[in-house]
C-alpha positions in Angstrom: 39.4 23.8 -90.4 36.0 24.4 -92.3 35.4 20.7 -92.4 35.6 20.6 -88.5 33.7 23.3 -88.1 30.7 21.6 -90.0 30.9 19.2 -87.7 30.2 20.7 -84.5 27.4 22.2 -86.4 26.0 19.3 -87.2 26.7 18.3 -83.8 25.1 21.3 -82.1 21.8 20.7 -84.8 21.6 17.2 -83.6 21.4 17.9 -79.7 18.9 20.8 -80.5 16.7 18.7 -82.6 16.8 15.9 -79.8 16.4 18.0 -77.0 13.0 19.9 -78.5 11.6 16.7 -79.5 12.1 15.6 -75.7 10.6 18.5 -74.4 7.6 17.5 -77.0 6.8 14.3 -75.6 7.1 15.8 -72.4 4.3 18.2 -72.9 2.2 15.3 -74.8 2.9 13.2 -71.8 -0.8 12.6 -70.5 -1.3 13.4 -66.4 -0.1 10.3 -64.1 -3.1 8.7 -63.0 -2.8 8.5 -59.1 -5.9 7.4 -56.3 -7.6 9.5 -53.8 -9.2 9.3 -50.9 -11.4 12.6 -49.9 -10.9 13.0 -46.2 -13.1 15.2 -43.7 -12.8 15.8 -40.3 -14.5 13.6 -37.4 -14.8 13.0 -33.9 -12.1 10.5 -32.7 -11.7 9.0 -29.2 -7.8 8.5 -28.5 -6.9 5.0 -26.9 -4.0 3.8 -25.1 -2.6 0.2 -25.0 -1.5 -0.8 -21.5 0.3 -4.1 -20.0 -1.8 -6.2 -17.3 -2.0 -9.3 -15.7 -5.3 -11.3 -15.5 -6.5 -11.8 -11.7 -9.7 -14.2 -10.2 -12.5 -11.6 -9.6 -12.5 -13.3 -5.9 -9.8 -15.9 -4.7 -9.8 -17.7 -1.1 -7.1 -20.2 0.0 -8.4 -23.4 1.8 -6.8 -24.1 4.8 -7.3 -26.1 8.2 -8.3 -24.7 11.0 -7.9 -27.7 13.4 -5.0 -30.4 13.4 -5.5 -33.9 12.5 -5.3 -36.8 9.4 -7.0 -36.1 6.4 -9.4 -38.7 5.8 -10.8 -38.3 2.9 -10.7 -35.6 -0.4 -13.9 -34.7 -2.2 -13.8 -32.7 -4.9 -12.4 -33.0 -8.6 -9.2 -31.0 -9.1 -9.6 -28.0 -10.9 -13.6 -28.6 -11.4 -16.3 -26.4 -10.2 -17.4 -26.0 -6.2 -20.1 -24.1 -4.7 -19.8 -22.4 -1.3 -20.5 -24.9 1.6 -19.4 -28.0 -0.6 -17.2 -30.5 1.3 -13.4 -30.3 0.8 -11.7 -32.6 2.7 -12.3 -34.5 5.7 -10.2 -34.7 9.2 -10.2 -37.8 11.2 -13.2 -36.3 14.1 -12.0 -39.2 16.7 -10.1 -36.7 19.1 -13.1 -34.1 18.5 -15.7 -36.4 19.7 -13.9 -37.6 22.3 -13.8 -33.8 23.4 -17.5 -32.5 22.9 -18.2 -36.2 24.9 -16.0 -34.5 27.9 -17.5 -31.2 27.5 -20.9 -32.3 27.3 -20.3 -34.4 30.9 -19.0 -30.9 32.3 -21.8 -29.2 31.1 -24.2 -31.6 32.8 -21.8 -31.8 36.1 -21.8 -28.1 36.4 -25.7 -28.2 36.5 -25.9 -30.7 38.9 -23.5 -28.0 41.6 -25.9 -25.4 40.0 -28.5 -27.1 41.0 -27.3 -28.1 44.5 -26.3 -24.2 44.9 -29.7 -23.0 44.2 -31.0 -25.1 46.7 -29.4 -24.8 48.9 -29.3 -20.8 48.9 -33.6 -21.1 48.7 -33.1 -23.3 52.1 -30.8 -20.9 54.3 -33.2 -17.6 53.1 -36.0 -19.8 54.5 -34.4 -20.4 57.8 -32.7 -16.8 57.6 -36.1 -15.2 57.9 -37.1 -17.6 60.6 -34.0 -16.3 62.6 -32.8 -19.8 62.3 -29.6 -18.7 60.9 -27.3 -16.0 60.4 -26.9 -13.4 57.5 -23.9 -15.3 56.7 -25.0 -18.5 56.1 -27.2 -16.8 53.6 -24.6 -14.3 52.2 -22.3 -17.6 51.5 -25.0 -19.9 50.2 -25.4 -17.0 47.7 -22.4 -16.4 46.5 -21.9 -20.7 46.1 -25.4 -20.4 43.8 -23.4 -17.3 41.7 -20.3 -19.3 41.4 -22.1 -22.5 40.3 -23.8 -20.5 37.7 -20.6 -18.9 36.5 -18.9 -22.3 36.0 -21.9 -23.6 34.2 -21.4 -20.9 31.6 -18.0 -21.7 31.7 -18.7 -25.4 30.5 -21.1 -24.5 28.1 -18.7 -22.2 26.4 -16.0 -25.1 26.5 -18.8 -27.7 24.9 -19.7 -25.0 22.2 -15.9 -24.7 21.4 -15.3 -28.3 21.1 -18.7 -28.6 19.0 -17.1 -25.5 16.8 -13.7 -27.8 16.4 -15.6 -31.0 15.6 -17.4 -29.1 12.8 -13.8 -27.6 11.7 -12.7 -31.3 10.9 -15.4 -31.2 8.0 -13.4 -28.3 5.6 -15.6 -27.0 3.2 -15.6 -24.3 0.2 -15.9 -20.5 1.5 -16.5 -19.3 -2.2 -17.8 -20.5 -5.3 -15.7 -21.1 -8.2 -13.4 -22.8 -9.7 -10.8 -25.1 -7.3 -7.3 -25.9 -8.3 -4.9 -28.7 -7.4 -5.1 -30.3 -4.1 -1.7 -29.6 -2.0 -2.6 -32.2 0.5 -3.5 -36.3 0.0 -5.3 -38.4 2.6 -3.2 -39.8 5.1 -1.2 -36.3 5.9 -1.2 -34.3 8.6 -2.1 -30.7 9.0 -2.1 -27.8 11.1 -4.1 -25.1 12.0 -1.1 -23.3 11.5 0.3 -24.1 8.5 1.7 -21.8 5.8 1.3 -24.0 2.9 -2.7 -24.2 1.7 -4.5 -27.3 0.8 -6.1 -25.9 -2.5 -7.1 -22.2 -4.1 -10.7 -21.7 -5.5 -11.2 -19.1 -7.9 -13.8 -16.7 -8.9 -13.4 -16.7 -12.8 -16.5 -14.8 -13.9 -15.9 -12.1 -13.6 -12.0 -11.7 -13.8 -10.1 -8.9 -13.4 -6.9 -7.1 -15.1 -4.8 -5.0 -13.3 -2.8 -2.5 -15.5 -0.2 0.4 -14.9 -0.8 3.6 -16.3 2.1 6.6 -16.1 1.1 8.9 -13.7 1.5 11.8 -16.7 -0.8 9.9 -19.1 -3.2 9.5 -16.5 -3.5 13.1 -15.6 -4.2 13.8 -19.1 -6.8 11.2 -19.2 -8.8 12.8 -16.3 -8.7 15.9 -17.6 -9.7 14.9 -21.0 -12.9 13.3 -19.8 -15.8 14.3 -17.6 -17.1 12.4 -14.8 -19.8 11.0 -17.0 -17.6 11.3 -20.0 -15.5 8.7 -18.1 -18.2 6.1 -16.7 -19.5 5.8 -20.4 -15.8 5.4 -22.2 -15.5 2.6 -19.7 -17.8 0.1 -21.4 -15.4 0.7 -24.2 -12.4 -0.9 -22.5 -11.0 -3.7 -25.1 -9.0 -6.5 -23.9 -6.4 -8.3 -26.5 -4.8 -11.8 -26.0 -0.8 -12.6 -25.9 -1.6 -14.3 -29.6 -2.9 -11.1 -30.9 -6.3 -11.9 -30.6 -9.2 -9.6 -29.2 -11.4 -11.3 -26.2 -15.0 -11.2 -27.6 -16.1 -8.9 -24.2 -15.5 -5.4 -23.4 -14.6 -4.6 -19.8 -15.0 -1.5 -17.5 -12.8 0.6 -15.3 -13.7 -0.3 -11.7 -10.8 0.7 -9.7 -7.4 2.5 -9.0 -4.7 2.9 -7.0 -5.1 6.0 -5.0 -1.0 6.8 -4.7 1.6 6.6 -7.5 4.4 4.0 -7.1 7.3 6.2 -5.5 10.1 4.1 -7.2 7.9 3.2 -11.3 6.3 6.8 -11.5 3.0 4.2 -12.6 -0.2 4.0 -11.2 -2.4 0.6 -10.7 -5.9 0.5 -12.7 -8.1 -2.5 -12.4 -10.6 -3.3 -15.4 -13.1 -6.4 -14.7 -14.5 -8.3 -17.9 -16.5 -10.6 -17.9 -15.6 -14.6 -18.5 -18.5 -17.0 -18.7 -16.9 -19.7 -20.6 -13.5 -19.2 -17.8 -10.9 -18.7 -21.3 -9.3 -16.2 -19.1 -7.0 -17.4 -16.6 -4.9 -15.6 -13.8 -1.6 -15.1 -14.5 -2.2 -14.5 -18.6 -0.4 -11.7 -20.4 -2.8 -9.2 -22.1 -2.6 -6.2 -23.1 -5.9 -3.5 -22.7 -7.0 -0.9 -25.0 -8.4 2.1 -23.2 -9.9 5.4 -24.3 -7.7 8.2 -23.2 -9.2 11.5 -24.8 -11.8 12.8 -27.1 -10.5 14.5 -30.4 -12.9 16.4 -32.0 -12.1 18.2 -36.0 -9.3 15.7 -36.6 -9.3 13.2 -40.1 -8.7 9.6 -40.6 -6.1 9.3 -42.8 -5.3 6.2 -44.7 -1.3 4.7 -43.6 -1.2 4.5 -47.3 -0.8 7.9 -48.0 1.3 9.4 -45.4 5.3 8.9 -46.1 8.6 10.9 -44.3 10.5 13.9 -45.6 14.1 13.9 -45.6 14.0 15.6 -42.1 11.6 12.6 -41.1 8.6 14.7 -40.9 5.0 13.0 -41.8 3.9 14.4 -45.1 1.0 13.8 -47.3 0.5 14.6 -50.7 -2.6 16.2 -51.3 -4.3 17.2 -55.4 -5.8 20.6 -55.5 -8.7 21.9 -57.6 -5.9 22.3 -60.0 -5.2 18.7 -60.1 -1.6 20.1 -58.9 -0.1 18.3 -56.4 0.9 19.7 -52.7 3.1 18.4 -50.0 1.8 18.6 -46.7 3.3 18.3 -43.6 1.0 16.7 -40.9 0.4 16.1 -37.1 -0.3 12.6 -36.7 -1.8 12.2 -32.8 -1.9 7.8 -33.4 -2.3 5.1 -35.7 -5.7 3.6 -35.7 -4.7 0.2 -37.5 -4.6 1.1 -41.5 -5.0 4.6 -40.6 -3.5 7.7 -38.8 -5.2 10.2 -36.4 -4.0 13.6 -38.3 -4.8 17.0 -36.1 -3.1 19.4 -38.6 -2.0 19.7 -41.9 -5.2 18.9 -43.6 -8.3 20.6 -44.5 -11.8 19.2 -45.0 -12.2 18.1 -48.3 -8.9 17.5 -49.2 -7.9 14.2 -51.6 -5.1 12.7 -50.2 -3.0 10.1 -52.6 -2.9 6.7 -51.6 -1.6 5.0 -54.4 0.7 6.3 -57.8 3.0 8.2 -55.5 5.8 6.7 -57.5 4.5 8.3 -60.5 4.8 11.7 -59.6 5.7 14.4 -56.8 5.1 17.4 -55.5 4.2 20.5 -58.4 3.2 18.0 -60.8 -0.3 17.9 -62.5 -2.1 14.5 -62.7 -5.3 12.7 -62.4 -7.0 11.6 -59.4 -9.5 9.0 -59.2 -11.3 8.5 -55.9 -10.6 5.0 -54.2 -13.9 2.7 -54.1 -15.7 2.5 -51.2 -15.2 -1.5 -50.8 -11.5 -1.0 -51.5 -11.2 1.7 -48.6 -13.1 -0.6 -46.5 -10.7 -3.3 -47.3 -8.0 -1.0 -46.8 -8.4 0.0 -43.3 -9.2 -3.9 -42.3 
């Protein structure tokens, strides 16, 4: 019974030795070494990424306004055409053929013109002699008005058959770029006819037509002023379906002035410019707006913002102290490597980024503040 007894002691000696000396390399652990980055408030402008579709600035179908052959095509498929360039050609047989007859009409109805005004100059002379009646007269006149009256009958019939003689030579109502032809020489075509022959598009400038939610855009106007607004627009940023951002910024030049009964969205139209025509209608992008002015809010890097267990955004911040303190933060949106914070920080305040791993919330350690060229390649 002794003997066992001595050993519990010695057990019970053991476990007290070990734990003290634990508790001594605890206290002669040195501080974890963690990086800050000293954060201060600034004045942010929000942004909002919206879905559009690219759209010619200007677009005008070509399409016949006579009937007839086409004769001839002359332009190059999707090349470059300048308002009044020659499209296509209609055969102009039938068209001649028809100013001919209207120009022989003209020339008969001068001729009865003629005749009538001579004739009404001759019975006022022998009316005023008493030669003969007021009649005479009164119908020689009214022959003279009706000759005149079909004269400017014919010449309205030749300048009609001149306008469809010069409507079998189709050419470009807008400059820009022309696609496809529809129609070869050889077919036929109406003046009627649903189908066009090409589409020529106005590529510089393009624009993008993107919905907005009728709530976000209330918000937007009354975040910004009137001039507040026509400055923010030269901010507009356009990115590509591959990611990319187009190298020009666009503006704000239009809206829909009713909200979509059935979507809840609202139509905006943003023009950028395209010189070299990489935009196309029809392409996917996506535009980057400003929505609202932020003022006393802190760029905080990704890096140093993690969840609770309740999924809350937290940051852990080192006091004067060195101590560190959880904070639990209002993030607003993520600015690439960084987050807009509006709460939950306080100018001044060194935010970890990096050692996290090696410590938590209470502990003591020792901060070192993140280069400048490593923040900068951080937030790349």
């Amino acid at each position: 019974m002794i003997k066992s007894k001595g050993r519990f002691g010695l057990v019970f000696t053991m476990l007290a030795l070990f734990g003290a000396s634990a508790a001594m390399a605890q206290a002669q652990r040195p501080p974890a070494a963690v990086t800050v980055v000293t954060v201060q408030p600034q004045t942010v402008t929000l942004t909002s990424t919206l879905p559009g579709r690219v759209h010619a600035s200007a677009e005008a179908e070509v399409r016949p306004q006579v009937n007839g052959i086409i004769t001839e095509r002359l332009f190059t498929e999707g090349g470059r055409v300048e308002e009044g360039d020659v499209l296509f050609l209609i055969d102009r047989a039938s068209y001649e053929a028809g100013l001919a007859q209207a120009d022989a009409a003209v020339r008969q109805a001068q001729v009865q013109l003629d005749l009538a005004e001579t004739d009404a100059e001759r019975r006022r002379e022998l009316q005023s002699r008493n030669v003969t009646s007021q009649q005479a007269l009164d119908d020689a006149l009214s022959a003279r008005d009706a000759a005149a009256a079909a004269l400017q009958v014919a010449q309205a019939m030749r300048k009609a058959a001149e306008i469809e003689l010069e409507r079998t030579t189709i050419r470009a109502r807008l400059s820009g770029e022309i696609g496809l032809s529809r129609i070869s020489p050889g077919a036929l075509v109406t003046a009627s006819q649903a189908a066009p022959m090409a589409v020529i598009s106005n590529l510089d400038p393009v624009n993008v037509d993107v919905t907005q939610s009728a709530a976000n855009l209330l918000r937007w106007r009354r975040g910004h002023t009137e001039n507040e607004l026509r400055n923010a627009n030269q901010t507009v940023k356009l990115t590509l379906a591959d990611g990319s951002v187009f190298d020009q910024t666009g503006t704000l030049t239009a809206a829909e002035p009713h909200v979509d009964p059935q979507t809840g969205v609202v139509v905006l139209r943003m023009q950028f410019a395209n010189p070299d025509q990489f935009l196309l209608p029809g392409m996917y992008v996506q535009v980057e707006m400003p929505t609202q002015v932020m003022e006393n809010v802190f760029l905080t890097p990704q890096q140093g913002v993690t969840r609770d267990r309740r999924g809350r955004p937290v940051a852990w911040v080192v006091n004067a102290d060195n101590v560190v303190e959880e904070r639990q933060l209002t993030v607003l949106q993520d600015r690439g490597a960084e987050w807009v914070v509006s709460e939950g920080l306080n100018p001044g305040d060194r935010v970890i980024v990096e050692g996290l791993q090696k410590t938590g919330p209470g502990a003591t350690v020792a901060p070192q503040e993140r280069a400048a060229e490593n923040a900068v390649k951080a937030t790349d």
